[in-house]
C-alpha positions as CSV (number, residue, x, y, z in Angstrom):
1,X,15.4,17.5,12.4
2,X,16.3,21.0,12.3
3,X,17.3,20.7,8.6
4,X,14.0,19.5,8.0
5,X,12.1,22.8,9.6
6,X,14.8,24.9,7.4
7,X,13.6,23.5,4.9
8,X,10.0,23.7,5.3
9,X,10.2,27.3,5.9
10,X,11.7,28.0,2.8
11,X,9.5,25.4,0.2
12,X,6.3,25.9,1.9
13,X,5.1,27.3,-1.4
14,X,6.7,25.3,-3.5
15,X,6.4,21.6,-2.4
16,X,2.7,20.2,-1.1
17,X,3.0,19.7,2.5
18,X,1.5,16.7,3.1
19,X,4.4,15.1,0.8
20,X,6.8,17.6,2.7
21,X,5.6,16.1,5.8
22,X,6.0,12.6,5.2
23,X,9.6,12.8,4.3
24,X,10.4,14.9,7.1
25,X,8.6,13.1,9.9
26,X,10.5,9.5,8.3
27,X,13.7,10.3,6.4
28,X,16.6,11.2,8.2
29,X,19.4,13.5,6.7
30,X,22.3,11.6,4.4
31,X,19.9,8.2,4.2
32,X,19.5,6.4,0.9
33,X,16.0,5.9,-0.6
34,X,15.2,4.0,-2.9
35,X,12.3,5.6,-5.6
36,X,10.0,2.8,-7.6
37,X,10.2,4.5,-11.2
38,X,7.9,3.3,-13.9
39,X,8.0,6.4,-16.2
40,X,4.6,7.1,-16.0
41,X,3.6,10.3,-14.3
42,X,3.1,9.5,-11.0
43,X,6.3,7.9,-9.9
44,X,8.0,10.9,-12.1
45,X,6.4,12.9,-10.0
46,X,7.4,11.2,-7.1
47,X,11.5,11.5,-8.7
48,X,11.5,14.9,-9.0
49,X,10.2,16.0,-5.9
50,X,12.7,14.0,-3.9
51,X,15.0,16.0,-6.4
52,X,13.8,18.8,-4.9
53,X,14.2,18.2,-1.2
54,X,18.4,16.9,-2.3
55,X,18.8,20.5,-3.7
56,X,18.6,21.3,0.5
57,X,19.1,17.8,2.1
58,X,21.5,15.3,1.4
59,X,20.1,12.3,0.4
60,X,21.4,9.5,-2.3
61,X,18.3,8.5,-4.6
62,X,18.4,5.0,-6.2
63,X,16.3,4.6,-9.2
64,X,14.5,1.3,-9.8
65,X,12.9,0.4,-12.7
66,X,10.6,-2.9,-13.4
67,X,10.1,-3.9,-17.0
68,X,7.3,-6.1,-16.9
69,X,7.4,-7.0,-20.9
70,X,3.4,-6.6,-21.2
71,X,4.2,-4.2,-23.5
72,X,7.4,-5.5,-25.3
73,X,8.4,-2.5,-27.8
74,X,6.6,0.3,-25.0
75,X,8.1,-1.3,-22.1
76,X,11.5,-1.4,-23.5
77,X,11.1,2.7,-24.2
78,X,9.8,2.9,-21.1
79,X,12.8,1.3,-19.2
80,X,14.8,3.6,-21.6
81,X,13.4,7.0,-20.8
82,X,13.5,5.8,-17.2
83,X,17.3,5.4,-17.1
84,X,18.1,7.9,-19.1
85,X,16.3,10.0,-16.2
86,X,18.2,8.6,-14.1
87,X,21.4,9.8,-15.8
88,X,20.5,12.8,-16.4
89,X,20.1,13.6,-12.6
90,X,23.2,11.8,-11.9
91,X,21.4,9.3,-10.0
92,X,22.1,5.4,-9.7
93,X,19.9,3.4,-12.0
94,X,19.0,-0.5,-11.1
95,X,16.4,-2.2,-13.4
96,X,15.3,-5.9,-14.4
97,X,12.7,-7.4,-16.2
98,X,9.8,-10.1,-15.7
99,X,8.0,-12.5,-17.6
100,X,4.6,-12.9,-16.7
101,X,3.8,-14.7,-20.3
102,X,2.4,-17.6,-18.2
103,X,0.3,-15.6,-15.8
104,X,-3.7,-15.3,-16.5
105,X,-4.6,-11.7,-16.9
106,X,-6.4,-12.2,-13.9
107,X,-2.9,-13.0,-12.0
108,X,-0.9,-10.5,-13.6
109,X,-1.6,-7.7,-11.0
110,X,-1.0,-10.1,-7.9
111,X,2.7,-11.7,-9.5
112,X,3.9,-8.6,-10.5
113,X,3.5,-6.2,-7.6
114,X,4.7,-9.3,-5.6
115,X,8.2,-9.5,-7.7
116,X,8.3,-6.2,-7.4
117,X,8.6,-5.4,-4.1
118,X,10.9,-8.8,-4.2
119,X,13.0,-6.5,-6.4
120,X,12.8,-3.7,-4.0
121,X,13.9,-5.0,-1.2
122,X,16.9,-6.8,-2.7
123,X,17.8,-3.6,-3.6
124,X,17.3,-1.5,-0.3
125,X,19.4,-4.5,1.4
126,X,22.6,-3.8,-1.5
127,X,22.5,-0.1,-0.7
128,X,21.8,-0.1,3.0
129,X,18.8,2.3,2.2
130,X,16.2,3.4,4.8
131,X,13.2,3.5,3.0
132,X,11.5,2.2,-1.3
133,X,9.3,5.0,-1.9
134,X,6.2,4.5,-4.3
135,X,4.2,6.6,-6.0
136,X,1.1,5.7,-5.0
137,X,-1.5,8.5,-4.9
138,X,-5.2,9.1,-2.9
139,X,-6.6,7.7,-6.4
140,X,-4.7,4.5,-6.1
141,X,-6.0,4.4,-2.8
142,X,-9.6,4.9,-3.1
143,X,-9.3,2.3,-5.6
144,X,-7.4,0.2,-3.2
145,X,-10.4,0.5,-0.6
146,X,-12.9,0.0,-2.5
147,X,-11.6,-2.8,-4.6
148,X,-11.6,-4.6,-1.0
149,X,-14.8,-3.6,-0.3
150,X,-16.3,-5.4,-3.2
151,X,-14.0,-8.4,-2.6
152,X,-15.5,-8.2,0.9
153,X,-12.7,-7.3,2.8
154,X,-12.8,-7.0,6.9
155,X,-12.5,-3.7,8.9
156,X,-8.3,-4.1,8.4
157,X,-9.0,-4.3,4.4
158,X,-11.2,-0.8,4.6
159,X,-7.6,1.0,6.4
160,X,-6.4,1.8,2.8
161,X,-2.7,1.6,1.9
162,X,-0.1,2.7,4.7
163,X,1.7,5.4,4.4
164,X,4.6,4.2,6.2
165,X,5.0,0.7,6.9
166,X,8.5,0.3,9.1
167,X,8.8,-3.3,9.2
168,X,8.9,-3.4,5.4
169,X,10.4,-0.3,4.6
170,X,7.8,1.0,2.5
171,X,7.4,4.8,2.2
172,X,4.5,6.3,0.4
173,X,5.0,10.4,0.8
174,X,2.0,10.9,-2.3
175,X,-0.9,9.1,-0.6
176,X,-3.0,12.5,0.3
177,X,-2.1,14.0,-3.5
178,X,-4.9,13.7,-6.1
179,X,-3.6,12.6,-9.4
180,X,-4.8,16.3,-11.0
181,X,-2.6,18.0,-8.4
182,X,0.8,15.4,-9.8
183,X,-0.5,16.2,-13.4
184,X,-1.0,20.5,-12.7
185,X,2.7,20.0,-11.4
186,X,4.1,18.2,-14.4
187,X,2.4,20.5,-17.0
188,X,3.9,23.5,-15.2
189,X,6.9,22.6,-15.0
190,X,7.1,21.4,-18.8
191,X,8.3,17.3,-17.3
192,X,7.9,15.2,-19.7
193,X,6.8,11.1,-18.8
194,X,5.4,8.0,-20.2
195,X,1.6,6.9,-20.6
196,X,1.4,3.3,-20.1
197,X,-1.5,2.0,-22.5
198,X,-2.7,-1.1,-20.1
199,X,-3.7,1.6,-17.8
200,X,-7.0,1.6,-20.1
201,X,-7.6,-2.0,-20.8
202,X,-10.7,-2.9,-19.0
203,X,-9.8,-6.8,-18.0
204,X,-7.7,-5.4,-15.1
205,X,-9.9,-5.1,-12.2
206,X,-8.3,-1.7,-11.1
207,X,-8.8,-0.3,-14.5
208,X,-12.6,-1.3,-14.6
209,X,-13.0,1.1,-11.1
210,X,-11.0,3.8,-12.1
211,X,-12.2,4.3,-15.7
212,X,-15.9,3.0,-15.3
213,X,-17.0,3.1,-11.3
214,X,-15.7,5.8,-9.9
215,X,-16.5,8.3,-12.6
216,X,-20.5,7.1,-11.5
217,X,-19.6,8.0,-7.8
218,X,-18.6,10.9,-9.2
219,X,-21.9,12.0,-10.6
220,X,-23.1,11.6,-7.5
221,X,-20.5,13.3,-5.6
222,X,-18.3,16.2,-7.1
223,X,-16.1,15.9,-4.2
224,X,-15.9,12.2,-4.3
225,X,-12.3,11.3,-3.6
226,X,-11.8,14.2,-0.9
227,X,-15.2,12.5,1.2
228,X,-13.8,9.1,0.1
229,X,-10.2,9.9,1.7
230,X,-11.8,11.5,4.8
231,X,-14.1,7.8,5.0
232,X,-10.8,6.2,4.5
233,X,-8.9,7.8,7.4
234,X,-12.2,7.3,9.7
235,X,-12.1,3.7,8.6
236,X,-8.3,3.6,9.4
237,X,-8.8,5.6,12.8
238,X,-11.5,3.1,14.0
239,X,-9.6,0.0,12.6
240,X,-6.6,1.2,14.5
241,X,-8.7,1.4,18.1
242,X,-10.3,-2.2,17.6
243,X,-7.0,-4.0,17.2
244,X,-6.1,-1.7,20.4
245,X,-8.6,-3.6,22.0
246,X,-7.6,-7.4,20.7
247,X,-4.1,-6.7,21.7
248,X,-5.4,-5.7,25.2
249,X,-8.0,-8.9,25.6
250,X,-5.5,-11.1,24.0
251,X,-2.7,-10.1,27.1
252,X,-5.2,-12.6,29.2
253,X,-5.2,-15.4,26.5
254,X,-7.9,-16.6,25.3
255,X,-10.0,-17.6,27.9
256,X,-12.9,-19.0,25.8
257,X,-16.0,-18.5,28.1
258,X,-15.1,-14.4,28.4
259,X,-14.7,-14.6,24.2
260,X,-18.0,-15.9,24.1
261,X,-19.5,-12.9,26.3
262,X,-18.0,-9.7,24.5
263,X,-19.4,-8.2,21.4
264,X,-19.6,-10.1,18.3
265,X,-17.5,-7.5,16.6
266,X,-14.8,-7.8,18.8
267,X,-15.2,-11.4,18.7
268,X,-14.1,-11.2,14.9
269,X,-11.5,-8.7,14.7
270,X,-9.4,-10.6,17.3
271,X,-9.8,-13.5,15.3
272,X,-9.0,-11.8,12.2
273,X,-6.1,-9.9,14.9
274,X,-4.4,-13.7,15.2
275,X,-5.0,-14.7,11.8
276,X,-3.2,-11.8,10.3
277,X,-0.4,-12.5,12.8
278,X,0.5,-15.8,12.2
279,X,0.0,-15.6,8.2
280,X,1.4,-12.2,7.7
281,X,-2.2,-10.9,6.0
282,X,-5.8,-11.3,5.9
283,X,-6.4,-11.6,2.1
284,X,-7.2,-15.5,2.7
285,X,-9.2,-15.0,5.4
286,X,-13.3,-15.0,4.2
287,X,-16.4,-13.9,6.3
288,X,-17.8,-17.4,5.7
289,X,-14.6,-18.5,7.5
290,X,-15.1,-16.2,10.8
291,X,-18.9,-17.5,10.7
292,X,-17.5,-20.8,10.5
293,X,-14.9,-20.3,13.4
294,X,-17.0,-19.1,15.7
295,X,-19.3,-21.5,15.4
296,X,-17.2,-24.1,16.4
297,X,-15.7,-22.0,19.5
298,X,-19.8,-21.4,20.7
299,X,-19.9,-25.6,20.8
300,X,-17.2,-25.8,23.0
301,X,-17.2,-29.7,22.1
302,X,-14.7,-31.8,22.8
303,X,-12.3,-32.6,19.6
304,X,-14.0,-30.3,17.2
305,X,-11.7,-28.5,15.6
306,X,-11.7,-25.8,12.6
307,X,-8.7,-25.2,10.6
308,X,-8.1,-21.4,10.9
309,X,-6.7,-20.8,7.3
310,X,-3.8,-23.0,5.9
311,X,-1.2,-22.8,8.4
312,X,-3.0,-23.4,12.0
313,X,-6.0,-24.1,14.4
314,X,-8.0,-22.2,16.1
315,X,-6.5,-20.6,19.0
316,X,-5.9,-23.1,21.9
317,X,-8.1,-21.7,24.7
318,X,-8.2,-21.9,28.8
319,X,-10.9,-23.4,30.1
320,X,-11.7,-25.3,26.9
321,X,-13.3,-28.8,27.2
322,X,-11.3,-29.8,23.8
């Protein structure tokens, strides 16, 4: 990674580091990435700081833009200004379009970052590329967090988003930038990008925190979102140590009468450990559900059983009378 210290040495001043960092401790040298590009600010942002690092690297940037039609006339002028970014830096541009007419506003969140990452990955496999990088920012993911935490999300829900996630491919170099610190950057260097309107409508549950909850916390607490992130990455720390321990327990089994002995939080988050590993996540998986579980693990009866989620049982455990 010497290329990468060069670098570092010479755009400390000019890039943030912690985006600086990302990249270098993730992307190697003549990789392809491919860069989610909605025209709005952030993810312009995100464009032409990657820009940036190819002035000294060499890296091929993909450009992928997702016209979600919510916005018929807009979204077409934003798919526009979008590829003709693209051309301009005489980068490759890859766009399609979804219809999420049929969707409930409720559902339109949920089907279209699913289809987009669908999107994505097709794309990452066609060019061979190393990494999709979004532009999601520490204001996404405060909003992320706490979104969960109304929902009532476990310990795992409270980690915030990742910034790297290897298995998936997903790279996300912006997660410690505030959104003032992507705007300052834009305005100075005179970049122009696209304001998505449906960013203020109110039914979407991420626009209700970020225009009407968070501004409260911030009455409270000028330096909200910079104690908020540090909560975040304590939350993320301690969430990290506790599935340390399930993996550890778990390498014996699941000898039933030693679950039923150790600490009721551990008790959970190995449940929640083996849920999460045989249905890929743990947004199905309620409190009332653990409560439920573990009740039927403390009868130890014979025959009782409790469906854990959709796709299997309760754990199968030694000793067990069942």
């Amino acid at each position: 990674m010497t290329i990468w210290k060069q670098l570092h040495t010479l755009s400390q001043n000019k890039m943030p580091n912690t985006f600086f960092n990302v990249m270098a401790e993730n992307v190697e040298p003549h990789s392809t990435l491919i860069l989610g590009v909605s025209g709005g600010p952030d993810s312009v942002f995100l464009l032409y700081k990657c820009l940036e690092i190819t002035e000294k690297i060499p890296l091929k940037l993909v450009v992928a833009h997702v016209n979600h039609n919510l916005r018929p006339k807009e979204s077409q002028k934003d798919a526009d200004f979008v590829e003709k970014l693209a051309k301009k830096n005489n980068l490759t541009f890859e766009s399609t379009e979804l219809n999420l007419a049929d969707k409930q506003k409720s559902g339109f969140e949920a089907a279209g970052r699913a289809l987009r990452y669908q999107f994505f990955e097709k794309l990452r496999k066609k060019y061979k590329a190393g990494w999709i990088l979004t532009a999601h920012h520490r204001g996404d993911n405060i909003e992320t967090v706490l979104f969960n935490l109304i929902r009532g999300a476990n310990l795992t829900g409270l980690k915030g988003i990742e910034k790297a996630i290897p298995t998936r491919h997903l790279l996300r170099p912006m997660l410690d930038l505030s959104k003032n610190e992507i705007i300052t950057f834009l305005k100075s260097k005179k970049i122009l990008y696209r304001v998505d309107q449906t960013n203020k409508q109110l039914h979407f549950s991420r626009n209700w925190l970020r225009h009407k909850v968070i501004p409260l916390f911030k009455k409270i607490n000028g330096n909200f979102e910079e104690t908020f992130a540090a909560n975040i990455e304590n939350f993320a720390e301690t969430a990290d140590f506790i599935e340390t321990c399930c993996v550890e327990w778990l390498k014996n089994g699941f000898p039933l009468d030693e679950f039923l002995q150790i600490h009721p939080a551990l008790q959970k988050n190995i449940l929640v450990y083996l849920y999460k590993k045989t249905h890929g996540s743990t947004q199905q998986l309620t409190y009332k559900s653990l409560r439920e579980i573990l009740k039927v693990l403390k009868q130890k009866k014979a025959g009782c059983k409790k469906e854990f989620g959709t796709k299997c049982a309760v754990p199968k455990c030694k000793n067990d009378a069942r």
